[in-house]
C-alpha positions as CSV (number, residue, x, y, z in Angstrom):
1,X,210.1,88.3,107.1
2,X,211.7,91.5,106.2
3,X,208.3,93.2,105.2
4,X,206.6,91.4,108.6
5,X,209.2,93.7,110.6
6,X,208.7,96.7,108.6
7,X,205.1,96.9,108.8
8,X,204.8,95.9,112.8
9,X,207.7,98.7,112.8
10,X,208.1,101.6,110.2
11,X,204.4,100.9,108.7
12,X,202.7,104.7,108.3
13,X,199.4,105.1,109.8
14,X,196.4,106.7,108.2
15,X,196.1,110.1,108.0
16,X,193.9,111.6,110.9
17,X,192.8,115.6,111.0
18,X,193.2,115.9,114.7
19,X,195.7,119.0,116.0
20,X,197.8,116.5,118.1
21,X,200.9,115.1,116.0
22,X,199.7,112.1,114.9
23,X,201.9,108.5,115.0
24,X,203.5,107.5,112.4
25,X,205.9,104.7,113.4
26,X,204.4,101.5,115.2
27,X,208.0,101.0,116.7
28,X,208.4,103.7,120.2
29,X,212.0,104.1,119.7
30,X,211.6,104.9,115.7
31,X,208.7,107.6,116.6
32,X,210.5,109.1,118.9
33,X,213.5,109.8,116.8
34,X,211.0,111.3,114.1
35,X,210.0,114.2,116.7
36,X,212.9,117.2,116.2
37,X,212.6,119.9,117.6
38,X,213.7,122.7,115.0
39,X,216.6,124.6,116.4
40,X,218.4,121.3,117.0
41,X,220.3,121.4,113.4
42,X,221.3,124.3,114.8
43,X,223.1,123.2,118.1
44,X,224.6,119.9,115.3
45,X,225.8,122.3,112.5
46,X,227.1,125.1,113.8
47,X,229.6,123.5,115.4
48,X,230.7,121.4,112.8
49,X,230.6,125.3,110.2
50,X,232.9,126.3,112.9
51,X,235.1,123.7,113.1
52,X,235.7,123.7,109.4
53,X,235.8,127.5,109.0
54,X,238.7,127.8,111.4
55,X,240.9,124.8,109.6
56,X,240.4,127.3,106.8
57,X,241.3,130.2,108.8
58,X,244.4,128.3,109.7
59,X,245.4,126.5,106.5
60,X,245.1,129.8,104.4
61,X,248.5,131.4,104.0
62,X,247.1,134.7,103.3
63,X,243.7,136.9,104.0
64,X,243.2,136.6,100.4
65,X,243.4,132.4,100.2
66,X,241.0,132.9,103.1
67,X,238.4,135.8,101.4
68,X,238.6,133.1,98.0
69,X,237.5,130.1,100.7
70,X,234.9,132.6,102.0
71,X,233.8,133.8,99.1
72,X,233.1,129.9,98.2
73,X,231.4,129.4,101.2
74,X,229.2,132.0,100.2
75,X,229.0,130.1,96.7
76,X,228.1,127.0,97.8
77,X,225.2,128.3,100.5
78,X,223.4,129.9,97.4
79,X,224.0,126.6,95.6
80,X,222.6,124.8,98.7
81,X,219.8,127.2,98.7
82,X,218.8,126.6,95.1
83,X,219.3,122.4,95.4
84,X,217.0,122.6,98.2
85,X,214.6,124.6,96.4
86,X,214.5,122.0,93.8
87,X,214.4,119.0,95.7
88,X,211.6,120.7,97.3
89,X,209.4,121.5,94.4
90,X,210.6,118.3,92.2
91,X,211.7,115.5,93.9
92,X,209.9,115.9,97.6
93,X,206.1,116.6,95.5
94,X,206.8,113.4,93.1
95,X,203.9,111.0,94.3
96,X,204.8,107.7,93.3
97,X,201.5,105.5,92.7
98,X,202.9,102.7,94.2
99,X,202.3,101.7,97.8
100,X,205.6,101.6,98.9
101,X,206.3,104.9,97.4
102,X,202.8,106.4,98.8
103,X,204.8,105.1,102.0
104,X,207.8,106.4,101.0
105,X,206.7,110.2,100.2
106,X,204.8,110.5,103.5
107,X,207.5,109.4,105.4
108,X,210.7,112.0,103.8
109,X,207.8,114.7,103.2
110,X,204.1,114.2,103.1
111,X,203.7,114.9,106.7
112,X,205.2,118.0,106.2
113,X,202.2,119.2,104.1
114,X,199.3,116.9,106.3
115,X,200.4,118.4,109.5
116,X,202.3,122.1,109.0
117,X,201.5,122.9,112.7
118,X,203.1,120.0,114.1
119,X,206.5,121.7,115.1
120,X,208.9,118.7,115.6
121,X,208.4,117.5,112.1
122,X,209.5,121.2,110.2
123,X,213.3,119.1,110.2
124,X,214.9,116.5,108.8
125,X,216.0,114.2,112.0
126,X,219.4,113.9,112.4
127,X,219.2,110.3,111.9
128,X,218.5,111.1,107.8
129,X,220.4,114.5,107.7
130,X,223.8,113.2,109.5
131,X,224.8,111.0,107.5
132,X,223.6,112.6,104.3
133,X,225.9,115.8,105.2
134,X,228.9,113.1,105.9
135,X,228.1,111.5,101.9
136,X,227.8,115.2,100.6
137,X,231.1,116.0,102.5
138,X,232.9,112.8,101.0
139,X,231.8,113.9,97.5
140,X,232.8,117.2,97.7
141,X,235.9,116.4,99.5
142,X,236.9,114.5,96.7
C-alpha cells in the first residue's frame, strides 16, 4: 500500500531535455514545495543567525567572551564550508544501482546536475533543510 502511495505521489519522472523545469512529483502539493526560489534561505536564516548572534551578544560578560563566540562562528562557517564540499563531491555523486536509490539520488541531487538552468531547484527546500538545521542544532547544542 505504502509503495502504491509513493509511486501515484513521490514517483520521479523520466528525464526529459526540454528548457521548462520538468515534473518531478505526481502529487501538486509535493511539486510545488520542490520549486525554491533561491534567496529564500536567505529571508529563513538570517533571522534565525540574528537571533542567535544577539543571545550571544547578551550572554557574553565581556567583548572578549563575545570576539571567542565570534571567532567560533567564523570556525564553524569554514567547517560548514568544507562538510558541504564533501557531501557534495562524496555523498550527493554516490549513484546507488538500486532503483530506489536511482530514485533517491535524483530526488536530494540529480536534478541538480539534469537541469542547472532551472532556478528553483539551486536549494534545498525548506521542507528538507529546516528540520535538518533543528537536528544539527540539537547535536551541537548538546
Amino acid at each position: 500500500m505504502l509503495q502504491t502511495w509513493f509511486r501515484q505521489h513521490v514517483a520521479v519522472r523520466r528525464i526529459s531535455f526540454e528548457r521548462a523545469p520538468r515534473r518531478l512529483f505526481n502529487s501538486r502539493v509535493i511539486e510545488a514545495f520542490s520549486h525554491i526560489p533561491p534567496g529564500l534561505p536567505w529571508v529563513i536564516y538570517i533571522p534565525v543567525v540574528l537571533y542567535f548572534e544577539s543571545r550571544a551578544f547578551v550572554s557574553a560578560q565581556s567583548l572578549v567572551v563575545f570576539a571567542e563566540r565570534g571567532a567560533a562562528v567564523v570556525v564553524g562557517l569554514l567547517v560548514w564550508i568544507l562538510v558541504e564540499y564533501l557531501l557534495h563531491r562524496f555523498v550527493f555523486h554516490w549513484e546507488l544501482s538500486t532503483h530506489w536509490g536511482a530514485r533517491l539520488h535524483e530526488l536530494l541531487h540529480g536534478i541538480h546536475h539534469d537541469e542547472p538552468w532551472d532556478q528553483t531547484r539551486l536549494v534545498m527546500p525548506p521542507a528538507l533543510s529546516i528540520p535538518l538545521a533543528l537536528l544539527f542544532y540539537v547535536f551541537f547544542r548538546f
